[in-house]
C-alpha positions in Angstrom: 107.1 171.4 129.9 109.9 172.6 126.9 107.5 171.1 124.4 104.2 173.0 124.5 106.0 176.5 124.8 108.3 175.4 122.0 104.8 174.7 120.1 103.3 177.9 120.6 106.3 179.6 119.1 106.7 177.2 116.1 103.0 177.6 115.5 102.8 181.4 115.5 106.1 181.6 113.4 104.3 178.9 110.6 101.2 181.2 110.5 103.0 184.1 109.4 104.4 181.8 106.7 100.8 180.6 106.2 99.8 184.4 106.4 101.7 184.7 103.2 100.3 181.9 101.4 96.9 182.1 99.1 94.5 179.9 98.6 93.2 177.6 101.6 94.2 180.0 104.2 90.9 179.9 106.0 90.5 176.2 105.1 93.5 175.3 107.3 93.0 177.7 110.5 90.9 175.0 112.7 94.3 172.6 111.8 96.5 175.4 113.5 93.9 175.6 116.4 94.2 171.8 117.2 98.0 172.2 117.0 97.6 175.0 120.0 95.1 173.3 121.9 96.9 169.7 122.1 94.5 168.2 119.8 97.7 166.1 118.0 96.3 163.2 116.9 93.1 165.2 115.5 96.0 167.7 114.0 97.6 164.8 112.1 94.4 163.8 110.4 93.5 166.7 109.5 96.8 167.8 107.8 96.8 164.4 106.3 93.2 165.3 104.5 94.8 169.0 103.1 98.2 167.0 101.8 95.9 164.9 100.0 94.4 167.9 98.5 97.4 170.0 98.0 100.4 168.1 98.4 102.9 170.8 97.5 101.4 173.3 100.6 104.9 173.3 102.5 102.7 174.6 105.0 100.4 172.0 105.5 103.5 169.5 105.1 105.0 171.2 108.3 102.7 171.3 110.5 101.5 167.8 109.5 105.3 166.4 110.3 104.5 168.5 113.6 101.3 166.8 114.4 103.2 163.4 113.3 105.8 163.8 115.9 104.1 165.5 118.7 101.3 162.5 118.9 103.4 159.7 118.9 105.9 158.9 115.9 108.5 161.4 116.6 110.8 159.2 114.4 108.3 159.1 111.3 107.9 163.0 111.8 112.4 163.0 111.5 112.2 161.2 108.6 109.1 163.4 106.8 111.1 166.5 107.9 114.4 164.8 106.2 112.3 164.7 103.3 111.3 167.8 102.7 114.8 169.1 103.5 116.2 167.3 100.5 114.2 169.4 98.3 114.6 172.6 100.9 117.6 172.5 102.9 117.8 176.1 103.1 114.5 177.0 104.6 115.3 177.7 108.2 111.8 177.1 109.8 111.9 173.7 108.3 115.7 173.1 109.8 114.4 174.3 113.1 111.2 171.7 113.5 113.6 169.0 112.1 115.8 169.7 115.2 113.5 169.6 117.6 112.4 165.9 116.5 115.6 164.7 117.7 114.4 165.9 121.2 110.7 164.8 120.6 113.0 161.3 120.7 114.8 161.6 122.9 117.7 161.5 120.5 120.0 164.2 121.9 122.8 162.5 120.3 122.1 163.8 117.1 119.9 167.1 118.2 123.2 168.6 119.7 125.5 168.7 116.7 122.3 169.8 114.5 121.5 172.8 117.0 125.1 173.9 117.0 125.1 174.3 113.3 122.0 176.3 113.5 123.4 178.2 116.0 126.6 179.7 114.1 124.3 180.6 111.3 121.5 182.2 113.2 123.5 182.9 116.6 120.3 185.0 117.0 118.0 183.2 116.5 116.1 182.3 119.9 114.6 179.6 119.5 117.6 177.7 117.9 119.4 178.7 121.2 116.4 177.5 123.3 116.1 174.2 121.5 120.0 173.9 122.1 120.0 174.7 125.6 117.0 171.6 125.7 118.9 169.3 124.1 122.1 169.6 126.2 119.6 169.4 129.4 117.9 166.1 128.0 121.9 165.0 127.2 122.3 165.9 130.9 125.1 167.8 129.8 124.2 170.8 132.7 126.8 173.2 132.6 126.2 173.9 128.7 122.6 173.8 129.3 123.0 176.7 131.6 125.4 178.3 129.1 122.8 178.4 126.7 119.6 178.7 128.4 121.2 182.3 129.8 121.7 183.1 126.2 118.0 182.4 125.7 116.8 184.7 128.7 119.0 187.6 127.3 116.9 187.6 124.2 113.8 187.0 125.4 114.1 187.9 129.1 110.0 187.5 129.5 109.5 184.1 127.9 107.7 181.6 129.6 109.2 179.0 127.6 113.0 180.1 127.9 112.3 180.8 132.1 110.5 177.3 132.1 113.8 175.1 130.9 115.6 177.5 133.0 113.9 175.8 136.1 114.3 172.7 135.5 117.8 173.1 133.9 119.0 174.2 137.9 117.2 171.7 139.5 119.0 169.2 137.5 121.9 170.9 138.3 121.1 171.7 142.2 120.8 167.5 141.9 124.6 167.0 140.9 125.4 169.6 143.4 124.3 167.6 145.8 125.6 164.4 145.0 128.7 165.8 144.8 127.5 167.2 148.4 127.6 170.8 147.8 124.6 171.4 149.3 124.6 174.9 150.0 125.4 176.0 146.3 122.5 173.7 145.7 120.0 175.8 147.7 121.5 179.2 146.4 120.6 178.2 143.0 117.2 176.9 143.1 116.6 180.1 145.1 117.0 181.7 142.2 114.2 179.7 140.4 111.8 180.9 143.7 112.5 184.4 142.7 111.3 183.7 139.4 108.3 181.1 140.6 107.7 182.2 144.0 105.9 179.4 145.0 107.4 176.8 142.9 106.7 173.1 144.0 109.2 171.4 142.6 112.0 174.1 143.6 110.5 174.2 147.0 110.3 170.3 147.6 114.4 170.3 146.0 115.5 172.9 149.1 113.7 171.0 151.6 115.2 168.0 150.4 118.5 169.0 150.6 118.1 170.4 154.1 116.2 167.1 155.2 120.1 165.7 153.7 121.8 167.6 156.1 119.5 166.4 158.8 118.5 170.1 159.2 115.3 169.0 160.3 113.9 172.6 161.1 115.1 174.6 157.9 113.4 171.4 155.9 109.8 172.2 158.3 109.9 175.9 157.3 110.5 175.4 153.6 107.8 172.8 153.2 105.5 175.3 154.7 106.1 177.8 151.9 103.5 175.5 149.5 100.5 177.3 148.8 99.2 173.7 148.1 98.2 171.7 151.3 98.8 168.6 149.2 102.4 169.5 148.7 103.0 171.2 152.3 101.6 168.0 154.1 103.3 165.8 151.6 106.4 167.3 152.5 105.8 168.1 157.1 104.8 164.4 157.1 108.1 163.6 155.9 109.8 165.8 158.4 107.9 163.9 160.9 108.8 160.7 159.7 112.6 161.8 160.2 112.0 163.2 164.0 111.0 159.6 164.8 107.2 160.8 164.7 105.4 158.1 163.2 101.8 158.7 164.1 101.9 162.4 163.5 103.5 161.7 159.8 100.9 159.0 159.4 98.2 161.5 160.0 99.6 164.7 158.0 99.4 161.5 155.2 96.1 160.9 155.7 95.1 164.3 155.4 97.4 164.9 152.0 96.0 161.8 150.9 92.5 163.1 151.7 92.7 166.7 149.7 94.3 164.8 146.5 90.9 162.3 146.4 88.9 165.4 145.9 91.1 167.1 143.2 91.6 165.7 139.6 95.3 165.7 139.6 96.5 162.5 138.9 100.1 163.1 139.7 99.4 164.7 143.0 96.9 161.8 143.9 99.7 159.3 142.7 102.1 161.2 145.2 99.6 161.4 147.8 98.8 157.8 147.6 102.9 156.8 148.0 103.4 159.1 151.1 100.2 157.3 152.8 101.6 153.7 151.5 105.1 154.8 153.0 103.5 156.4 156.3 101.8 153.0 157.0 104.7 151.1 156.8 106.4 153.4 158.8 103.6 152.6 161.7 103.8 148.6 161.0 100.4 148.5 159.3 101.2 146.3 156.9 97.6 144.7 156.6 96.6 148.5 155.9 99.6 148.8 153.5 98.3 145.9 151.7 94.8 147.4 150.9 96.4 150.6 149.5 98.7 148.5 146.9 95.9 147.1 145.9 93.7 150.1 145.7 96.5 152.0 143.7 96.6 149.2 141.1 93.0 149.2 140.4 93.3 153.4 140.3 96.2 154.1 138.7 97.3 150.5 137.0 100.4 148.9 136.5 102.7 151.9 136.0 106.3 152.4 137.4 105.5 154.5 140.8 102.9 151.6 141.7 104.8 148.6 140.6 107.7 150.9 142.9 105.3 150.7 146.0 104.5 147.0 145.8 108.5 146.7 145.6 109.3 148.4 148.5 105.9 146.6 150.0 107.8 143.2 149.4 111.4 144.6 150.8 109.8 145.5 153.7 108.0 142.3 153.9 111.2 140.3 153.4 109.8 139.0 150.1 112.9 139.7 148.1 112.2 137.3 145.5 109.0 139.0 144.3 110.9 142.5 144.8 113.3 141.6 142.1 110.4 140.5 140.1 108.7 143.7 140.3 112.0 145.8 139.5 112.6 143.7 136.5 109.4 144.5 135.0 109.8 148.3 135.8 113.7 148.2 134.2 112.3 146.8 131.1 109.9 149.4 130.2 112.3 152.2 131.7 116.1 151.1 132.6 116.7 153.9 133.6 114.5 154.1 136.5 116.6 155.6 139.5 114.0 153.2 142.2 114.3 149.9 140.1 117.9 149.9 139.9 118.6 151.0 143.2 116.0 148.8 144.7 116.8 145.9 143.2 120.6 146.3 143.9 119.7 146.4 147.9 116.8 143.2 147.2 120.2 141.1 145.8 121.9 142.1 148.7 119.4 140.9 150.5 119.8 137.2 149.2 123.8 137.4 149.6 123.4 137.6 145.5 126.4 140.1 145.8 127.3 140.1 141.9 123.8 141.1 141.1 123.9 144.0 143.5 127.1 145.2 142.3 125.9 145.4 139.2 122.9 146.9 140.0 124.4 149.0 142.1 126.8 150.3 139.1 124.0 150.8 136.7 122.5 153.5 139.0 125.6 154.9 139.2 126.1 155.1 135.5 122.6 156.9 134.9 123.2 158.7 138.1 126.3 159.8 138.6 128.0 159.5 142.9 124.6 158.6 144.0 125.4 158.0 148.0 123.1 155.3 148.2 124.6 153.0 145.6 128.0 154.4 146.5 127.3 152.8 150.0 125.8 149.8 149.1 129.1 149.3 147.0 131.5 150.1 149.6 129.2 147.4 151.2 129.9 145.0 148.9 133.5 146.2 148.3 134.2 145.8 152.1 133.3 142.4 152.2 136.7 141.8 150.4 138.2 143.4 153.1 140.8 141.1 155.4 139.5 141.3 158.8 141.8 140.8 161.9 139.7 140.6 165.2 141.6 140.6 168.6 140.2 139.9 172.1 140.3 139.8 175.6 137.6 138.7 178.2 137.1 138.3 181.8 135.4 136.0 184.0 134.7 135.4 187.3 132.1 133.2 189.4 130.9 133.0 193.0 132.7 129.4 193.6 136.0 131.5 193.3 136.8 130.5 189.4 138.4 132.6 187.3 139.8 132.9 184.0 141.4 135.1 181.2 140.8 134.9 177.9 143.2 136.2 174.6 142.3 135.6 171.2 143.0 136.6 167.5 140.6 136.0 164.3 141.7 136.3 161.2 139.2 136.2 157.9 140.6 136.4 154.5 138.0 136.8 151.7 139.0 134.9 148.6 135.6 136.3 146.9 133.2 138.2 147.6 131.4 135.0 149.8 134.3 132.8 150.0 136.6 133.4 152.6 139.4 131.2 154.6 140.1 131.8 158.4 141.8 131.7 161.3 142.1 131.5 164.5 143.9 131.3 168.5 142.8 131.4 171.6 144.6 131.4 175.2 143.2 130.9 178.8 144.0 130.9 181.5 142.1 129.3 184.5 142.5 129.8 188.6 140.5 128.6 191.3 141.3 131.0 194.5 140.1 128.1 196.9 142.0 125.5 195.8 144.3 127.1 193.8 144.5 124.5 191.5 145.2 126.5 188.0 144.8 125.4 184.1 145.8 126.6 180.6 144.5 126.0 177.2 145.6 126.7 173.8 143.0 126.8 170.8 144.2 126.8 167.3 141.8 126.3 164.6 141.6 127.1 161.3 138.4 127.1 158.5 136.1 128.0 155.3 133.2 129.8 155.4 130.7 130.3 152.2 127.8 132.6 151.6 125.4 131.3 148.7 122.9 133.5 147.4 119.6 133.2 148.6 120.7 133.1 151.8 122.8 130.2 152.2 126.0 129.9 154.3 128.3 127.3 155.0 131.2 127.5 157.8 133.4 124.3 158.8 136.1 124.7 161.6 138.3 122.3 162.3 141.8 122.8 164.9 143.5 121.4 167.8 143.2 122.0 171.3 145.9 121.8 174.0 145.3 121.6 177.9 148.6 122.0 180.4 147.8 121.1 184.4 150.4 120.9 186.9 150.8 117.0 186.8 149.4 116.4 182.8 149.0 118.1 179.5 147.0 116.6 176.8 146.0 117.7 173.0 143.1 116.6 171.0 140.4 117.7 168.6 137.9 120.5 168.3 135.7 121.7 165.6 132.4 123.3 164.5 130.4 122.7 160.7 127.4 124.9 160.6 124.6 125.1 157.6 122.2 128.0 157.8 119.3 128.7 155.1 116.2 130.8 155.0 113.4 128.6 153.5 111.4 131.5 153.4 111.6 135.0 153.5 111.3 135.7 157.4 112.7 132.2 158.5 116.1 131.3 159.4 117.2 127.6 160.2 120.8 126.7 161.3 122.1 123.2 161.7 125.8 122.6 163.9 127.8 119.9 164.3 130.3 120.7 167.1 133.0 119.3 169.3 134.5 121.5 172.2 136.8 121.1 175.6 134.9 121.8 178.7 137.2 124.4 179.7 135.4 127.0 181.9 137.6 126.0 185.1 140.6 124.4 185.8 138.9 121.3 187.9 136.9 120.6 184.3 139.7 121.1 182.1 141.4 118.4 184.3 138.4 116.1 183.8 139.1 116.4 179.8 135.9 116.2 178.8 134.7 116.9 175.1 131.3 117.7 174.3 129.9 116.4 171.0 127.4 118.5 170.1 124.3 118.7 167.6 122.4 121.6 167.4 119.6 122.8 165.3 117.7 126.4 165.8 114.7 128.0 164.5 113.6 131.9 164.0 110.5 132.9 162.3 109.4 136.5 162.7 105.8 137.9 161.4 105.1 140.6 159.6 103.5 142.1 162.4 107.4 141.6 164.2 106.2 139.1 166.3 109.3 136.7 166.5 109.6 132.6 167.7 112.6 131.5 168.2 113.5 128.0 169.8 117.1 126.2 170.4 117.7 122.2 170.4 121.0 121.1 171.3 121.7 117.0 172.0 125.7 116.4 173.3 127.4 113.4 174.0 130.3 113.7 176.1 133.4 111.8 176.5 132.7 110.9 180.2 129.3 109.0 179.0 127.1 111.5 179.7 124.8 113.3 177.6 122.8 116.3 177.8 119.4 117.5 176.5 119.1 121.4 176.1 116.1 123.1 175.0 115.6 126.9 174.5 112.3 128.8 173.2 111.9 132.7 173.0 108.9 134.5 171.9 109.4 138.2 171.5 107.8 141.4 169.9 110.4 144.2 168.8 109.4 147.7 167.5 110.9 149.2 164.3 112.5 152.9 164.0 116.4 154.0 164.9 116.3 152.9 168.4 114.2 149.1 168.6 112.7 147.7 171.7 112.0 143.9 171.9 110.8 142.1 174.9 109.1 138.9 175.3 108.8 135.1 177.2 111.8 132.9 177.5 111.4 129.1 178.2 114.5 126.7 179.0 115.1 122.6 179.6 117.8 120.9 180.8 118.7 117.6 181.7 121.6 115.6 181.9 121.5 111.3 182.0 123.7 111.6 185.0 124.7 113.3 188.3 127.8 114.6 188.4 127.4 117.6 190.9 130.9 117.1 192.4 132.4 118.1 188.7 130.3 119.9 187.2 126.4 120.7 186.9 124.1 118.4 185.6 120.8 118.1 186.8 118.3 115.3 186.4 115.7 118.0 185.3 116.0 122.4 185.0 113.5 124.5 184.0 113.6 128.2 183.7 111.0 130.6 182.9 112.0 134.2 182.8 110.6 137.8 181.1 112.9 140.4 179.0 113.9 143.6 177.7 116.1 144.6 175.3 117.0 148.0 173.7 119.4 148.6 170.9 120.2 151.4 168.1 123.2 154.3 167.5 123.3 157.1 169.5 125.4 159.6 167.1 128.3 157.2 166.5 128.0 154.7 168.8 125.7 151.3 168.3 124.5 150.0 171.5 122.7 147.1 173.0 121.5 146.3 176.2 119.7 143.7 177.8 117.7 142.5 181.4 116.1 139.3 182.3 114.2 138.4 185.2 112.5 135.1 185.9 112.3 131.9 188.4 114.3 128.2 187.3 113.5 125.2 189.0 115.3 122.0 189.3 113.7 118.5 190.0 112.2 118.2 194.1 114.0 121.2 194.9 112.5 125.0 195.7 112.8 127.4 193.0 115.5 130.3 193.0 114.7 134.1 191.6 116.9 134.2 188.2 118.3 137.4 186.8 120.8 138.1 184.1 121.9 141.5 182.6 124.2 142.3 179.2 125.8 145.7 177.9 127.4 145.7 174.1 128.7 149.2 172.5 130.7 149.2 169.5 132.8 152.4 168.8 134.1 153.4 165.9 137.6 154.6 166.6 138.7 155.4 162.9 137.9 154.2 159.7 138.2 150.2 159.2 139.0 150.1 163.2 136.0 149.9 166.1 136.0 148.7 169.7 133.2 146.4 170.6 133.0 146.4 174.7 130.9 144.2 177.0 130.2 143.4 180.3 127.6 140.6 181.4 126.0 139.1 184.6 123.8 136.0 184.8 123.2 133.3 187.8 120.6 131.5 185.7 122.4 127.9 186.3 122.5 126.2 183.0 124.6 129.0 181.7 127.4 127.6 183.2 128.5 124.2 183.9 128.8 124.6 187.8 125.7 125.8 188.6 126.6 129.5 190.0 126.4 133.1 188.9 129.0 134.5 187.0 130.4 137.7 185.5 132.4 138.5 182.6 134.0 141.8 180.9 135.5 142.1 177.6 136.4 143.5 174.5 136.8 142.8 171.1 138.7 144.9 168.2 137.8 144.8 165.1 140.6 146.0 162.2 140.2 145.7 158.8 144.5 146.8 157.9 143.8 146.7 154.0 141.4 147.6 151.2 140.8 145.7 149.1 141.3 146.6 145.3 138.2 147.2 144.1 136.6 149.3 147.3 136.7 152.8 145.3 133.4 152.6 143.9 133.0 154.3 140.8 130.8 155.9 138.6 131.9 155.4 135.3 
C-alpha cells in the first residue's frame, strides 16, 4: 500500500537528478518506466546492464539498489545503499532510499532511529516524515505513527500516499481501541477514514465489526450495506445472519458472495469469499460439503496460511485436534505471528487437557497482540483451573412408598497443578419412612486424587468411610470409587469404574447394610453428522449374595447453535440373580424402552437444561406400565466465582430406584471458588 506511493515519489525525485545528468539520459528512461509500472525484477536487470557500462552513474546505482530491494533482496539493496553512502553520506536522496530498506524488511528497529535523524535535518522534508510515520506503524508503535502521519498530511494535504498510511495507521489503532474495549472511539475514528474513502472496505468491515462486538446486531446490518461491492456487503449480512442464529439465510448470502467472487479475478476477494462459504457450511452441519471446499481451495489457491487456517478450523470442528495442531504448526513456522495459528492452536491444546501448551499459546498471541479477549479468556480458563473450589449441597427426596430423605454435603477440590488436584468430601442423610416410621442416618467421609493427562486422559480414585446409625445398631465400613476415562479417538469417550457404595436410599436398606461392588464401563461415540451412541454396562456384586446386571443404550441426534436440541431412543436391562422384593427391587428380568427430548443453552446469564422422557418398561410375565421421567437444571451466576446450580426431577421408571416406585427429588448445589489463584491475571507482556 505505503510502498508503491513511496515509489512514485522516489522515482520522480531520481529523474530530476537524472534530468541533470548527460550522457545516457534517453538510454535509461524504459529502466525508470519498469520501476513505475512494477516491472522490479525486469528493473534490476536492466540497471544491472547500465552499471556494467557506466559504473560511476549514481543514478543508475540508485535506482538499481531500488529495483534490488523492491523484487526480493531488501537486505542486499541495504547493504548496496550502505555502500554508496560511504563514499556519499551527504547526499540526502541516497539517505532517504537507504531508510526505506529498513521498512522494505521489515526492520523497523533500525528504520526508526535512521528516520528520526533525517527528520531533525530536513524536518521538512515530506517524505522523510512519511517514511517515519511508516516505520513507527510497521513498529506498531500507533500513537507516534499518528503523530507523524498528521505532520505528513499538513504538507501534502492531497497525497494519495500520505492519506493511504493514514488509513491504515487508524485502523490499527481503532484495533487497540477495541481490545482495550473502547469501542465507540473506535468507530469515531475510522469514520474519519470514510470521510476520506467514502466507501472504504476495509474501514467499513472494521465499524461493523466493532458493532457485531457489541452484539449491536442492527447498526453492524446497516454498515455492511454501505459496500458498493456485493462481494463485500454479502460477505459481511451473511455474517450478521450467522449471529441472529440464521443459518440457512447466512449460508445462502455465502453462496451468492461466493458466486460474484468466481466470476471476478480478485484473488483476495475469492480467497475471502471461499472462507465465508467454508464457515457458512459448517455453521449448517455440512461437513461432507465442507470437506469438498477444503479441498477445492487447496487445489485453487494452494497451501497458503488462510487455507491451511480453514482446514484447521475444519479439524477443530471435526474434533480432530491432533491434525489441527499440525496444521497450525506449519502456518507458525512460515509466519509466527499469525493471529489464527496461535490462537487456534492455543484452544486445539486445550482441547487435549495439554494446558501448558495452551498457556503458552495463549501468551504468544498476547505478546503479538496485545489484551486480545479471546486468549485473555482462554487464560483465565486455564488460570481458573487453579482455582480452589468449595461446592455445598442440599437435596430432596421423596417416593410414593412414603420414603424420604435429606441430603447435606460439602466438596472441596484443591488443584495442586494445573491437572493435579486433591479432594474432599462429606455427606449427611437423613432417612424417614412415614408408614413405619422406622428412621436412618448416614455419614460419608471421603477423601481423593484426581488427574487430567493430556490427550484426554483422567484419572480420579476416591477412597472414605461410611457410617450408618439405626435405632438398635450403627455400623461403619468402606466406600470408594477409581475411575479411568480416555478418548481413543477424537469423538469417542470410554470410562472404566470400579466402585463400592452403601445402599442407603431408605432407612429399611440402610438397615439391611448392603454394599454394592460395582464395575462399570461406558461408551459415547458421536458422528460428525452429531449422531451420538451411547451405551452403559454396569456388573455389581453385593454383600447379601446377589448380583445385578444393568445395561443402558441411548442413541440420540443433537443440533448445534446457542440453544441445542437432542432427542433420540433409550434402551434399558435389568436383572438381578435373586428375588428380594420384600427389601428392595430386583427383578428376574426389566426392560424399558422409552423416547426423549432435551433442550439446553444460556438465556442472557442463565445456563439451562431441561429434559422429558416418555416410554413403556416391562418386567418378566407381567403387563407393561407407561414410564415417564422429567429433569430441570439452571445454573445462576450470582457473582463472580459464586453460581447456584438448582434442580428438580421426577421419574417412576423402576430401575432408577431400588424399590421399584416413582420418586421426586429437589436440590441445589453452590458452587464457590473463595480464592484466586496467583497466576489468574492474565497478562500481556
Amino acid at each position: 500500500m505505503k510502498r508503491q506511493n513511496l515509489l512514485q515519489i522516489t522515482v520522480f525525485l531520481i529523474a530530476i537528478l537524472f534530468s541533470q545528468t548527460k550522457g545516457q539520459a534517453q538510454d535509461m528512461q524504459a529502466g525508470f518506466d519498469m520501476l513505475n509500472q512494477g516491472q522490479f525484477d525486469n528493473a534490476r536487470l536492466y540497471f544491472e546492464d547500465v552499471i556494467k557500462e557506466y559504473p560511476d552513474n549514481k543514478t543508475a546505482q540508485l535506482c538499481y539498489g531500488r529495483a534490488l530491494g523492491l523484487s526480493g533482496s531488501p537486505a542486499q539493496a541495504n547493504q548496496h545503499f550502505s555502500s554508496m553512502l560511504a563514499t556519499d553520506s551527504l547526499n540526502i536522496e541516497l539517505q532517504i532510499n537507504y531508510a526505506e530498506s529498513f521498512l522494505w524488511q521489515k526492520d523497523f528497529k533500525n528504520a526508526i532511529p535512521y528516520y528520526i535523524q533525517l527528520d531533525k535535518a530536513n524536518p521538512e522534508r515530506f517524505e522523510i516524515i512519511l517514511g517515519l510515520a511508516n516505520a513507527y506503524a510497521g513498529a506498531k508503535i500507533t500513537d507516534n505513527a499518528l503523530t507523524q502521519i498528521k505532520r505528513a498530511t499538513k504538507l501534502q494535504p492531497n497525497s494519495q500516499g500520505a492519506l493511504t498510511s493514514l488509513k491504515y495507521i487508524r485502523l490499527a489503532k481503532a484495533a487497540e481501541l477495541s481490545n482495550d474495549s473502547k469501542e465507540q472511539e473506535a468507530v469515531a475514528l475510522l469514520n474519519e477514514n470514510l470521510q476520506i474513502f467514502e466507501h472504504d472496505a476495509l474501514s467499513l468491515n472494521a465499524i461493523a465489526n466493532l458493532y457485531l462486538k457489541t452484539e449491536n446486531l442492527s447498526a453492524a446490518k446497516e454498515t455492511f450495506e454501505k459496500h458498493q461491492s456485493l462481494i463485500e456487503k454479502y460477505l459481511g449480512l451473511s455474517l450478521v445472519q450467522h449471529k441472529k442464529g440464521l443459518n440457512k439465510q447466512a449460508l445462502i448470502l455465502a453462496i451468492q458472495a461466493d458466486s460474484i467472487a468466481q466470476q471476478k479475478s480478485d484473488q483476495d476477494q475469492g480467497l475471502r469469499a471461499k472462507e465465508r462459504l467454508i464457515q457458512a457450511h459448517l455453521w449448517n452441519q455440512k461437513l461432507g460439503k465442507v470437506k469438498l471446499l477444503v479441498k477445492d481451495a487447496y487445489l485453487q489457491f494452494g497451501t497458503i496460511e488462510p487455507v491451511l487456517a480453514l482446514d484447521a478450523q475444519f479439524q477443530m470442528y471435526l474434533g480432530s485436534f491432533a491434525k489441527a495442531i499440525v496444521l497450525y504448526e506449519t502456518i507458525l513456522a512460515k509466519n509466527i505471528q499469525s493471529f489464527n495459528a496461535n490462537l487456534g492452536i492455543a484452544n486445539a491444546f486445550w482441547a487435549q487437557s495439554d494446558y501448558a501448551n495452551a498457556k503458552k499459546y495463549a501468551q504468544l498471541t498476547l505478546e503479538h497482540y496485545p489484551n486480545q479477549k479471546d486468549a485473555l479468556q482462554l487464560l483465565s480458563k486455564i488460570e481458573r483451573l487453579r482455582n480452589i473450589v468449595v461446592t455445598p449441597s442440599a437435596n430432596y427426596t421423596v417416593d410414593n412408598a412414603k420414603n424420604k430423605a435429606f441430603q447435606t454435603g460439602l466438596q472441596i477440590k484443591v488443584p495442586l497443578s494445573y491437572g493435579f488436584s486433591v479432594t474432599g468430601g462429606y455427606v449427611k442423610r437423613n432417612t424417614k419412612n412415614n408408614i413405619t416410621q422406622y428412621q436412618a442416618n448416614s455419614q460419608s467421609l471421603r477423601f481423593g486424587l484426581e488427574y487430567k493427562m493430556p490427550k484426554n486422559m483422567a484419572l480420579a480414585l476416591e477412597l472414605g468411610f461410611i457410617n450408618a446409625v439405626l435405632p438398635t445398631t450403627s455400623y461403619t465400613n468402606l466406600e470408594g470409587r477409581l475411575n479411568f476415562s480416555l478418548k481413543p479417538l477424537s469423538r469417542q469417550n470410554i470410562t472404566v469404574e470400579l466402585s463400592r457404595n452403601l445402599q442407603a436410599f431408605n432407612a429399611q436398606l440402610i438397615e439391611q447394610k448392603i454394599f454394592m461392588n460395582t464395575i462399570s464401563l461406558s461408551h459415547n461415540y458421536v458422528t460428525s453428522q452429531r449422531l451420538g451412541w451411547f451405551s452403559n454396562y454396569q456388573f455389581t456384586r453385593q454383600t447379601d449374595d446377589n448380583s445385578r446386571h444393568l445395561f443402558f443404550s441411548s442413541l440420540y441426534y443433537a443440533t448445534a447453535g446457542k440453544h441445542t436440541i437432542k432427542g433420540g431412543l433409550n434402551y434399558q436391562y435389568l436383572s438381578f440373580s435373586k428375588q428380594r422384593a420384600a427389601v428392595y427391587y430386583s427383578p428376574k428380568k426389566y426392560q424399558a424402552v422409552e423416547g426423549f427430548l432435551e433442550a439446553s443453552g444460556k438465556l442472557n446469564t442463565i445456563s439451562y437444561r431441561g429434559l422429558v422422557a416418555f416410554g413403556r418398561q416391562f418386567e418378566i410375565d407381567m403387563e407393561g406400565s407407561n414410564s415417564f421421567r422429567a429433569e430441570l437444571n439452571l445454573d445462576i451466576p450470582i457473582t463472580t466465582g459464586f453460581n447456584a446450580n438448582i434442580y428438580g426431577k421426577y421419574s417412576n421408571i423402576a430401575s432408577q430406584i431400588t424399590s421399584g416406585f416413582s420418586f421426586s427429588e429437589v436440590g441445589i448445589r453452590l458452587n464457590w471458588k473463595p480464592f484466586k489463584s496467583q497466576n489468574n491475571k492474565a497478562k500481556a507482556d
